[in-house]
C-alpha positions, -999 to 999 in steps of 0.1 A, spaced: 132 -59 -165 143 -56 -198 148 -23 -217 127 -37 -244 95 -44 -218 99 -6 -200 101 9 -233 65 -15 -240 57 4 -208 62 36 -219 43 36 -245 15 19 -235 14 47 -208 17 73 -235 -8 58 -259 -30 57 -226 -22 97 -220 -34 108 -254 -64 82 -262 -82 84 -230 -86 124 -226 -99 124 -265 -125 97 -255 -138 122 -223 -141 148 -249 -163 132 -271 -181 116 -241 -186 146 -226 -203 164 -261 -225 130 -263 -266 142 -254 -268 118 -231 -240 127 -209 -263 152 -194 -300 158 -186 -320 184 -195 -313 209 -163 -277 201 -170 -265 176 -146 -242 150 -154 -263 113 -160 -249 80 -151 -237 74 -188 -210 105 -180 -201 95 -142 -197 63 -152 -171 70 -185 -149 95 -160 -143 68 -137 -128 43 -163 -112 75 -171 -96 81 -141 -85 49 -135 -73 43 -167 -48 71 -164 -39 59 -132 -29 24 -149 -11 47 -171 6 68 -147 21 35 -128 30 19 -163 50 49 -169 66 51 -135 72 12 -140 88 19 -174 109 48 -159 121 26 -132 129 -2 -156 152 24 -179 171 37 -149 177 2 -139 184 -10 -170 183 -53 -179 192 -76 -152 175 -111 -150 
């Protein structure tokens, strides 16, 4: 890997880190993330789990890009 691709990596990972909690936020302010008792609707379960697995993505992007820095380029 090249340093050029785990530094794409690592940012991609980062820009994933900061965007994705922001958007949960707002998701979570939206009416129709819960009913009227309270509890959460489909529209909210739904949005955390491409949360959560878009932070996953992340978090292996950026172990990916780590690994590819310590290594450094080799073809």
């Amino acid at each position: 890997m090249t340093i050029a691709l785990a530094l794409f990596l690592l940012v991609n990972a980062a820009w994933s880190f900061f965007v994705w909690p922001a958007f949960l936020r707002r998701v979570a302010r939206d009416p129709r993330a819960r009913t009227s008792t309270g509890a959460a609707t489909r529209f909210l379960r739904v949005h955390q789990i491409l949360v959560t697995v878009s932070l996953l993505l992340a978090l292996g992007l950026a172990i990916f890009g780590i690994v590819g820095l310590v290594r450094g380029t080799y073809a």
